[in-house]
Structure formats: C-alpha cells, structure tokens
C-alpha positions as CSV (number, residue, x, y, z in Angstrom):
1,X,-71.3,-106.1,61.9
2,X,-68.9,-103.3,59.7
3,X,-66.5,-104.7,57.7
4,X,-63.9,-103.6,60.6
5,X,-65.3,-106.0,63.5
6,X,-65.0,-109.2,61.3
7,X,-61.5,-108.0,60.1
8,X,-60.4,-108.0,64.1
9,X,-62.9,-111.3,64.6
10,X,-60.5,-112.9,61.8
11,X,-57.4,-111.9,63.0
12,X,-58.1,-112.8,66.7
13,X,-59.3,-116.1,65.9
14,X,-56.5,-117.0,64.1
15,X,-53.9,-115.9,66.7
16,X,-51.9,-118.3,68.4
17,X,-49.9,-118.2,71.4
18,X,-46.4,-117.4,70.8
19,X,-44.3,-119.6,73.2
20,X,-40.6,-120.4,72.5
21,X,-41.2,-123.4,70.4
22,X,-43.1,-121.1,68.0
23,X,-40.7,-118.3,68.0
24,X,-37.9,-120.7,67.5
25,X,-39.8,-122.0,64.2
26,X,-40.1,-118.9,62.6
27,X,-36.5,-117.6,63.5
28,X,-35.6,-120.7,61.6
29,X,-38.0,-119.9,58.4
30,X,-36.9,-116.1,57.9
31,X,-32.8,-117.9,58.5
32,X,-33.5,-120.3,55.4
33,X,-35.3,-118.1,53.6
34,X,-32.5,-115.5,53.7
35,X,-29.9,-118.1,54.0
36,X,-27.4,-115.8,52.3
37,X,-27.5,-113.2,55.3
38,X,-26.2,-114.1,58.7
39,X,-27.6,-111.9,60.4
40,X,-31.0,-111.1,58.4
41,X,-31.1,-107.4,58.4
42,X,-34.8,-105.9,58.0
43,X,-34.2,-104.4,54.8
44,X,-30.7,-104.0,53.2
45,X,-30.4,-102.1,49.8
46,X,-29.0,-104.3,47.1
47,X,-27.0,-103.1,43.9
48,X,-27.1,-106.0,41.2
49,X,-26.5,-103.4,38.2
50,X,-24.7,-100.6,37.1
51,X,-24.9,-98.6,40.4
52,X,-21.1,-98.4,39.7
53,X,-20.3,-97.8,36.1
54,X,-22.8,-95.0,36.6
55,X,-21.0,-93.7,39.4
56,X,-17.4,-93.6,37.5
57,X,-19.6,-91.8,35.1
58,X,-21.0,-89.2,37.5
59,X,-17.8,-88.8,38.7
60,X,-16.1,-88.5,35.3
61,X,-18.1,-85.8,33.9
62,X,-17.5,-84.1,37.0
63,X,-21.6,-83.0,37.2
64,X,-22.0,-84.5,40.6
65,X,-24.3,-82.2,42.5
66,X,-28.3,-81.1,41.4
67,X,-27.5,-80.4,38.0
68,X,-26.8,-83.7,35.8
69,X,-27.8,-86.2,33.1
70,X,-29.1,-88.6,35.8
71,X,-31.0,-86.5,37.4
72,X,-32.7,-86.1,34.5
73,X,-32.7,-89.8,33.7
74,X,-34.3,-90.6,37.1
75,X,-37.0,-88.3,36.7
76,X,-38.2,-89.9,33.2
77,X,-37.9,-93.5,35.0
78,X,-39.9,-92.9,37.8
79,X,-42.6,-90.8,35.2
80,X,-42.7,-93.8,33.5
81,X,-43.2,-96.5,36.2
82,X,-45.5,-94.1,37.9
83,X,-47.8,-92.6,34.8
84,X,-47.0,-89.3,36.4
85,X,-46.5,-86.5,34.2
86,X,-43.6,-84.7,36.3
87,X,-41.3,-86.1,38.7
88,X,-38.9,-83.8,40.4
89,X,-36.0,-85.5,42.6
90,X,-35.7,-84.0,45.6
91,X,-32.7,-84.7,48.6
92,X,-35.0,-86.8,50.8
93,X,-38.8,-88.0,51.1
94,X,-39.6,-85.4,54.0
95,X,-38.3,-82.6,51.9
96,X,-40.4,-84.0,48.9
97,X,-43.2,-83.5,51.5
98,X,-42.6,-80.3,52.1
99,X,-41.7,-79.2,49.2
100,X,-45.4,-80.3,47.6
101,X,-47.5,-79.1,50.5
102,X,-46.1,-75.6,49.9
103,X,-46.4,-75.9,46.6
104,X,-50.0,-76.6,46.7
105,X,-50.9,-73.5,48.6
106,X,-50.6,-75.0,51.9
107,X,-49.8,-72.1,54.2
108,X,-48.6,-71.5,57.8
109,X,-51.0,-72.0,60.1
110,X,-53.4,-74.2,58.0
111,X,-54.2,-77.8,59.4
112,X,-53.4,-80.5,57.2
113,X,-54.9,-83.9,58.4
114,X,-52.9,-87.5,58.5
115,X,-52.8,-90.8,59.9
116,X,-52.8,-91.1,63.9
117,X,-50.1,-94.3,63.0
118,X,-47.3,-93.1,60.5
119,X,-43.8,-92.6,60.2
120,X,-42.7,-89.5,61.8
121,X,-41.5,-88.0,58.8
122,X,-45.2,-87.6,57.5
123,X,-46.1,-85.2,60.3
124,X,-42.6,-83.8,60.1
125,X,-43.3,-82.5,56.7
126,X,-46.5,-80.8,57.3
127,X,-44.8,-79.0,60.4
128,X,-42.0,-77.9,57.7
129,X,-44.2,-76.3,56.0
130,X,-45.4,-74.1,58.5
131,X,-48.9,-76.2,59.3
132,X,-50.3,-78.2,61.9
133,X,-51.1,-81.6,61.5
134,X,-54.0,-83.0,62.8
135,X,-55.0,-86.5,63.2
136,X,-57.7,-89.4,62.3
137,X,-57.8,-93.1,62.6
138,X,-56.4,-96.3,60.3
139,X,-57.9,-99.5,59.0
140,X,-56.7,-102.5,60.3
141,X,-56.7,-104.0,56.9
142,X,-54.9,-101.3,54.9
143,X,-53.2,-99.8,57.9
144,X,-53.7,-96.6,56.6
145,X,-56.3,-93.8,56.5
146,X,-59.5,-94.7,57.3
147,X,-62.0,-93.0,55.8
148,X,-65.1,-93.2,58.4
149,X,-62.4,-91.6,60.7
150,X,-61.7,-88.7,58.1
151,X,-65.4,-88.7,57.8
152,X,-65.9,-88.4,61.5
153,X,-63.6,-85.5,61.6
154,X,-65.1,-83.8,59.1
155,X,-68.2,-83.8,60.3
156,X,-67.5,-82.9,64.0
157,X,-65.4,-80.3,63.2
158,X,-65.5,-78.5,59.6
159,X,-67.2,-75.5,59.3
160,X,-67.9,-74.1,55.7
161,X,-66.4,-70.4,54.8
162,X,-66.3,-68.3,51.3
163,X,-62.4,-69.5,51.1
164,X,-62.4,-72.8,51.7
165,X,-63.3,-75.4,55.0
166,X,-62.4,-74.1,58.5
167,X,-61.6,-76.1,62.1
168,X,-64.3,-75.0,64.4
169,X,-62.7,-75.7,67.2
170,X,-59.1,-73.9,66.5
171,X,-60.3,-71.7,63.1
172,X,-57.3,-73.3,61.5
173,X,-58.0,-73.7,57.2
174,X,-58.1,-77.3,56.6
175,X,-55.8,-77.1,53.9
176,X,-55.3,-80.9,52.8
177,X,-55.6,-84.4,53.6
178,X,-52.4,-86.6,53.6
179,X,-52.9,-90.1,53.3
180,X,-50.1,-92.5,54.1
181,X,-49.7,-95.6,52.1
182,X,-48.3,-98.1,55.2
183,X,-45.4,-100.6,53.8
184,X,-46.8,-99.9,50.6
185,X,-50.2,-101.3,51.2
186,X,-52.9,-98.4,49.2
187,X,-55.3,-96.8,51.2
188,X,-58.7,-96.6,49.9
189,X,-58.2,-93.7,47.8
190,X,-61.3,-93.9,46.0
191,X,-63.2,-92.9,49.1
192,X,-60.8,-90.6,50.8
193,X,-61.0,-88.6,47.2
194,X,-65.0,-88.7,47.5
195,X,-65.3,-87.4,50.8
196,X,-62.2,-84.6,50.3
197,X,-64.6,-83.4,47.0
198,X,-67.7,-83.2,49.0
199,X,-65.6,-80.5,51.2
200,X,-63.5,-79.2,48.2
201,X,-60.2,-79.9,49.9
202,X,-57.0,-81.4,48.3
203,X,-55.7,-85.1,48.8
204,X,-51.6,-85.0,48.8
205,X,-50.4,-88.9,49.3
206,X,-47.3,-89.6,51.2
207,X,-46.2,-92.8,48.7
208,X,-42.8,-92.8,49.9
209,X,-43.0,-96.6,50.7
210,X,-45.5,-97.7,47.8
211,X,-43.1,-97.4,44.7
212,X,-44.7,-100.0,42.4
213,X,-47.9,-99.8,44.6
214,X,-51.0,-100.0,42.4
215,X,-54.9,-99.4,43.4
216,X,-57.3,-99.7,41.1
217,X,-54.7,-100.2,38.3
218,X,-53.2,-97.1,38.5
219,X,-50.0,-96.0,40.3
220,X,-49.7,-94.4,44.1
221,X,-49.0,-91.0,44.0
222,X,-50.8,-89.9,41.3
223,X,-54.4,-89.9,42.4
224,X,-54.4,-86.6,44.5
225,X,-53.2,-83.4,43.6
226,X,-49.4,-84.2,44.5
227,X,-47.6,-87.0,45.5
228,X,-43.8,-88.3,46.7
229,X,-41.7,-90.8,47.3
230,X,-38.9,-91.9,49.1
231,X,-35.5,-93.8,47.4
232,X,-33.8,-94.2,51.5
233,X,-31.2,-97.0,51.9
234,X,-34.4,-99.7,53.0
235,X,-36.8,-98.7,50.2
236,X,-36.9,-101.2,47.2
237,X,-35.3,-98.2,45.1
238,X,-32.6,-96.6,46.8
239,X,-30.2,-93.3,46.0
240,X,-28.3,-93.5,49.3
241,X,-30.8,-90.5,50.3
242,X,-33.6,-89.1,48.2
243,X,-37.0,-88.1,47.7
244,X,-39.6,-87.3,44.5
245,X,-42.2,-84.7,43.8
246,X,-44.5,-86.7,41.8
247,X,-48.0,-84.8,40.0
248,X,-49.7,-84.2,36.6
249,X,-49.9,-80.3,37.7
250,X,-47.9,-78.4,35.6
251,X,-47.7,-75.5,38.0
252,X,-47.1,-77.6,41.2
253,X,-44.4,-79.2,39.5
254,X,-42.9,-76.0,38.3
255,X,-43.6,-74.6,41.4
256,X,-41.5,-77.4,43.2
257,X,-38.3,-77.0,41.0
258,X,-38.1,-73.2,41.6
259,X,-38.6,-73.0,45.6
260,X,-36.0,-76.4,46.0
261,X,-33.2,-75.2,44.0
262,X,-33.0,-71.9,45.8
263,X,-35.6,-69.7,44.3
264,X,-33.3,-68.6,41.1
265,X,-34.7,-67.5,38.6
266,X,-33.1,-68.8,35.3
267,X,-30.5,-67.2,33.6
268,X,-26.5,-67.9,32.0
269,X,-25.1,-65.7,34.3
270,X,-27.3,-63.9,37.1
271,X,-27.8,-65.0,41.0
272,X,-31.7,-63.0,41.4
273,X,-33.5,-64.8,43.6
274,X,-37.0,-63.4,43.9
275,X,-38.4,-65.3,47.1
276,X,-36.3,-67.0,50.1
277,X,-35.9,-70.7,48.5
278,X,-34.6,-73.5,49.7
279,X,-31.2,-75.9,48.3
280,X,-33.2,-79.4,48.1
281,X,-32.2,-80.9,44.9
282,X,-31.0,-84.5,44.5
283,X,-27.6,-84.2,43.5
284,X,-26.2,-86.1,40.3
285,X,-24.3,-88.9,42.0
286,X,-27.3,-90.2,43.9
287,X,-29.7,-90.2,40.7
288,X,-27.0,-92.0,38.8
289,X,-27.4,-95.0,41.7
290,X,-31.2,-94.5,41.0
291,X,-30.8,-94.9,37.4
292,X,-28.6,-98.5,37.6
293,X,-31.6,-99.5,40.0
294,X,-34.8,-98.6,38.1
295,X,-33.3,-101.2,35.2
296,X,-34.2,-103.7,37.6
297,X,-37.3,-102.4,38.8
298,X,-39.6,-104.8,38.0
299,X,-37.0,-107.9,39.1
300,X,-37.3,-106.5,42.1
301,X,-40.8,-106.1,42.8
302,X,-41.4,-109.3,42.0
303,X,-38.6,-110.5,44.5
304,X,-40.6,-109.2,47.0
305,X,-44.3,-110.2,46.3
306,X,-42.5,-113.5,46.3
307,X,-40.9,-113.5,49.7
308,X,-44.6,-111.7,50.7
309,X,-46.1,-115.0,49.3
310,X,-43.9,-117.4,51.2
311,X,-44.3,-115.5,54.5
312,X,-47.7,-115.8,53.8
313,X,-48.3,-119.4,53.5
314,X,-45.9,-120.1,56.0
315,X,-48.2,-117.8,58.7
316,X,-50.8,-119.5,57.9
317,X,-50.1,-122.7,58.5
318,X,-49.2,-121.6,61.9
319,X,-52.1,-119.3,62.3
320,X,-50.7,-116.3,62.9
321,X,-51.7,-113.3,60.9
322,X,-49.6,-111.7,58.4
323,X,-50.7,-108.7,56.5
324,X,-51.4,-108.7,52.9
325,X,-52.6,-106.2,50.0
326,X,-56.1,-104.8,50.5
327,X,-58.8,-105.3,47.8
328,X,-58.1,-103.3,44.6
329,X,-54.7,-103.2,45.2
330,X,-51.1,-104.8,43.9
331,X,-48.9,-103.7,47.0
332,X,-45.0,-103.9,46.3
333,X,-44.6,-105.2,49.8
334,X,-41.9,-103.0,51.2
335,X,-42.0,-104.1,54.5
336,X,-43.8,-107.5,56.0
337,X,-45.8,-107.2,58.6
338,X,-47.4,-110.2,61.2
339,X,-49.9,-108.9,63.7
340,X,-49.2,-111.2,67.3
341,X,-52.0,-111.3,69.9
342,X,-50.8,-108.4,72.0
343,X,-47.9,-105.6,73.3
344,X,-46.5,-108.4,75.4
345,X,-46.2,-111.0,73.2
346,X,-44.6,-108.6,70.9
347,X,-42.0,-107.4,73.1
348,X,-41.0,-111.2,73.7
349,X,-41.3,-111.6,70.1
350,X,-39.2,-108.8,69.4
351,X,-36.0,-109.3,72.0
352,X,-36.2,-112.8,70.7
353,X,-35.7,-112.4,67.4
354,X,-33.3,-109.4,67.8
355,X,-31.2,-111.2,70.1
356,X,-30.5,-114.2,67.8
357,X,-29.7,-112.6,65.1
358,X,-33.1,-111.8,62.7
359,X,-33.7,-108.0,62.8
360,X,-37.8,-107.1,63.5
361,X,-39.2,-103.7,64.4
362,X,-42.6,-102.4,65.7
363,X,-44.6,-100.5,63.9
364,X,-44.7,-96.5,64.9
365,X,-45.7,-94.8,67.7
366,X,-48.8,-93.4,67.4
367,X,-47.9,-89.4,66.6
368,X,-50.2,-87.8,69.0
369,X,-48.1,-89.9,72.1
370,X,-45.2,-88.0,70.5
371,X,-44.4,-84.8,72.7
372,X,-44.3,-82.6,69.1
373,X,-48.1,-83.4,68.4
374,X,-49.8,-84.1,71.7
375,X,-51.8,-80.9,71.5
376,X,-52.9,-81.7,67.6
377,X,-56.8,-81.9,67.0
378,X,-57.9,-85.5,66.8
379,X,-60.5,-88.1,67.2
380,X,-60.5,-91.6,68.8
381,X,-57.8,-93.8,67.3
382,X,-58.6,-97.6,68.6
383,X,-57.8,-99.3,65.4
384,X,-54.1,-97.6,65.5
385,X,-54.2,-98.3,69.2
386,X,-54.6,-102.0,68.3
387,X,-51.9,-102.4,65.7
388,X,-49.7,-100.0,67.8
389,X,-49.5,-103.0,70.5
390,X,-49.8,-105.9,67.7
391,X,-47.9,-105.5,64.5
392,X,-44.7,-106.3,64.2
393,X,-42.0,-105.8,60.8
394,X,-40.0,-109.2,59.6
395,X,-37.1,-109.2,57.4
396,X,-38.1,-107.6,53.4
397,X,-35.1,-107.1,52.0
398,X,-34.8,-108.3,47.9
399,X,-33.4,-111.9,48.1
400,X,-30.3,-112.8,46.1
C-alpha cells in the first residue's frame, strides 16, 4: 500500500458526518477564537507597527513610486528572512512570475509544467510569458506537486534532443517545472529537484503563499533556480499589492530589474531602451507598508502556527481532518485547511458558515476545468480531483 492510499485510509476513517449540530460547534469555535471579529473574515491584513510613520515618510520625501529607500529596505528584509541572495520587488506575485520565467530563458511557445490544483495566477504567469502550461497531479498530504505524477509525465511524454527535453506529443521545449507551495505547506522539493536533474530542466517555485515556509531547514523559494512571492492584502506580509523575485543567480536577478522597470538602460539623463520592457516595479509607498511589517515578522508567524495548533486539536477531537505541515517542513500556515467527507457536505458546510457570519472558501478549481487551459497536456489528476470536492479554507487571519 504507497504512502498515498493510507494518507486517504486516514483521512476517510476519521471523517465524520457533518450535520447541523456539528457545524453549529465549529461556527462557535472559529467565533471565540476570533472573538475580536464579528464577522470573521478569512484572512484580513493587520498593521500593528509603523505601516504609518513609514507612510508619512514616503510621502514626505516625495519618492513614492519604484524608486525609494524602502524599496530598497524591503528587498534586504525579505533577503534576510529568506537566505536569498537577491530579492527584487515587483507590483504583484503574477508579475513576479512572469518576470522570473522570462528571465530564466523561458520562451514563447515552451511548456512549462504546474500543479493540476493552484491558484489561477500560477498558470496565468506562465501564459504571460508566452508559454503553455501543462499539467500533473498533487499529494493529498502536501497539496502540492506530486512527484510520481511529474514522473509519470516525464516519462510518457519527454523526448531527449541536443537543446534540451521536448513534448512528444505537441514538440513543445519543456522549459521548467513550477511547483506551487499550497497555503504555504512545501512540496517535496528534494525529489521534484532529483527527477528535474535527471532531465536537466529548471525548477522555478511559485512561494507566493509560503513566506516563512521552511523544508529541510532552508527557506521556500530558494531551492530552484528562481523563486517569488506574493505580499497581497490576505498574505501574512502585505504591501497593499506586491510581488518578489527571489534567487541566488546573479544574472536572473539582474535580468529581472532590467526587463520590469522598462528595459532602460542606466544613465543620469538618457531614455534608450534597448529591448521592449515592461513598467513592473513596486513603487515606494507599498514597500514602506512592507517595511513596518517585516519588524513583526516572526510575531506573526508564530500567531499563526498557534491558531494552526488550536484548530488542530479542536478537529481532532471531533474527527474531522484538518491539514497540517508535511514531514521536513515548518509551514507558516497561511491559510487553514479541513478536508470534509465530500462536494456535498462542503457546499452545506460552506453556505452555512457563510451565511452566519464566518467567511470559508473552497480550494481552486482544478485549471484544466478552466476554459483558458482545457486543451493543456496532462495526465490523470484523482488526488486534485479528491481535494477539489473535499477541502475547505477556515478563517487564518493574525489574531490580536
């Protein structure tokens, strides 16, 4: 029996059925436990610091679009809280995505393959940049990449050339592989990376839910050849909007800051711009929000893992499953996750909820149901199937 067939044994043996009396008890756990919000939103941003001295100081020096202090500020923060050698804000996590593919040598037309179940922004990205997305199974565990399924792929359809790996079956270049860190849970990198070196292609990691995610000790992001995150209004860091480029490649990283801030090159005086770029920066006035919040960083992480642990005890005492950070990993916990015994019990689970006052959301569509990529190369995707019907998001915000 693999490892994934007692996973599901475990989860289905625990679930419980969800009649009214049950939903009424856990509307009244997440209402206590947030008893400061009526209603509980999903995930609110907080700002317990100097989000607005650092604003009046933005806004007094006058340097409030992509060229500032804070920007600068932000970038050495998240370097430091991520061991990443550059970090390069960007406007928004998709356009951190885009950004990175192109800058590692992703072209049009290559196939870049993701995660069947993933926010829509991850396949959004690769189709930015001019590539096809292509798409392979999750765990149930980590929710994220599997990588038998990438294996599977791999081996049904890669075909070896002199320049790199090749689709059979549509002769696009397999240009990368994009792993997805779900609600900051870490895939399982380690054997992602082996099975992308066997075929010499690059890893890129969409992080931008796992800020303060660690597997194997070391930070998400920095594993593959680039990674990014996201600083949205529900992420545990937020800049209003915003993205970052994150990587220990010198070129990549210069490579990003050149095509986002409109392919200039440098000078005192001169507009030359060698190359159509594009205007992607993260102004001033949102880094200097960033900058107030990364003082807090690690209040606010452990906020979370907190809230994670009380959820999780509480779910268990009442047997229904609630998702929790994979082996080798230290997940930040973004969003909480419970996994209910099918589509129909969710849907009751959800209006419930909703109705009275307690924000939930399901987890994604799968992205090959969406009418953008229902002609994408894939494989069987029962494990995203499964958690498409199942797993359901509870309130994460950082509790005062």
């Amino acid at each position: 029996m693999s490892r994934y067939s007692i996973f599901t044994k475990k989860l289905t043996s625990k679930v419980v059925v969800m009649n009214k009396s049950r939903q009424k008890e856990i509307l009244q756990f997440i209402s206590n436990l947030y008893s400061s919000d009526n209603p509980v939103p999903l995930h609110a941003p907080r700002f317990l610091g100097n989000e607005k001295k650092y604003l009046n100081e933005c806004i007094d020096s006058t340097f409030v679009s992509y060229v500032g202090q804070f920007v600068t500020d932000f970038e050495n923060h998240i370097c430091q809280v991520t061991g990443a050698k550059h970090a390069v804000a960007m406007v928004n996590g998709t356009a951190a995505l885009h950004m990175s593919l192109l800058a590692a040598g992703v072209k049009p037309g290559d196939e870049v393959i993701t995660q069947a179940l993933t926010f829509a922004a991850t396949a959004a990205g690769i189709k930015h940049a001019g590539a096809e997305p292509s798409f392979v199974d999750v765990d149930k565990d980590t929710l994220g990449m599997s990588p038998e399924s990438l294996k599977a792929y791999l081996e049904t359809y890669a075909i070896r050339k002199v320049d790199g790996i090749y689709n059979k079956a549509n002769v696009r270049k397999i240009s990368a592989v994009l792993p997805m860190h779900t609600f900051g849970h870490p895939v399982r990198l380690n054997e992602i990376l082996s099975i992308c070196g066997e075929y010499g292609i690059q890893v890129i990691e969409d992080s931008a839910e796992s800020l303060g995610s660690l597997y194997d000790g070391r930070h998400t992001g920095v594993f593959g050849t680039v990674g990014i995150l996201s600083f949205n209004g529900n992420k545990p860091v937020t800049t209003g909007g915003g993205g970052m480029v994150i990587t220990n490649d010198d070129r990549i990283a210069e490579r990003v800051r050149y095509i986002s801030t409109t392919a200039k090159r440098i000078h005192r005086w001169e507009f030359f711009h060698d190359e159509v770029g594009y205007n992607l920066r993260l102004p001033n006035v949102n880094a200097a929000i960033g900058c107030a919040q990364m003082e807090y960083f690690d209040k606010t992480i452990a906020n979370k893992r907190e809230t994670a642990m009380q959820y999780k005890a509480f779910f268990d005492s009442i047997g229904i499953p609630f998702v929790t950070e994979p082996k080798l990993c230290r997940s930040n916990y973004w969003l909480n996750a419970i996994v209910l015994k099918d589509r129909g019990e969710r849907e009751e689970f959800l209006q419930y909820t909703n109705d009275n006052g307690v924000q939930t959301r399901p987890i994604w569509t799968i992205m090959s149901k969406l009418p953008p990529y229902e002609r994408c190369s894939r494989v069987a995707v029962p494990n995203s199937e499964w958690l498409e019907d199942r797993v359901v998001n509870i309130p994460s915000g950082v509790r005062l």
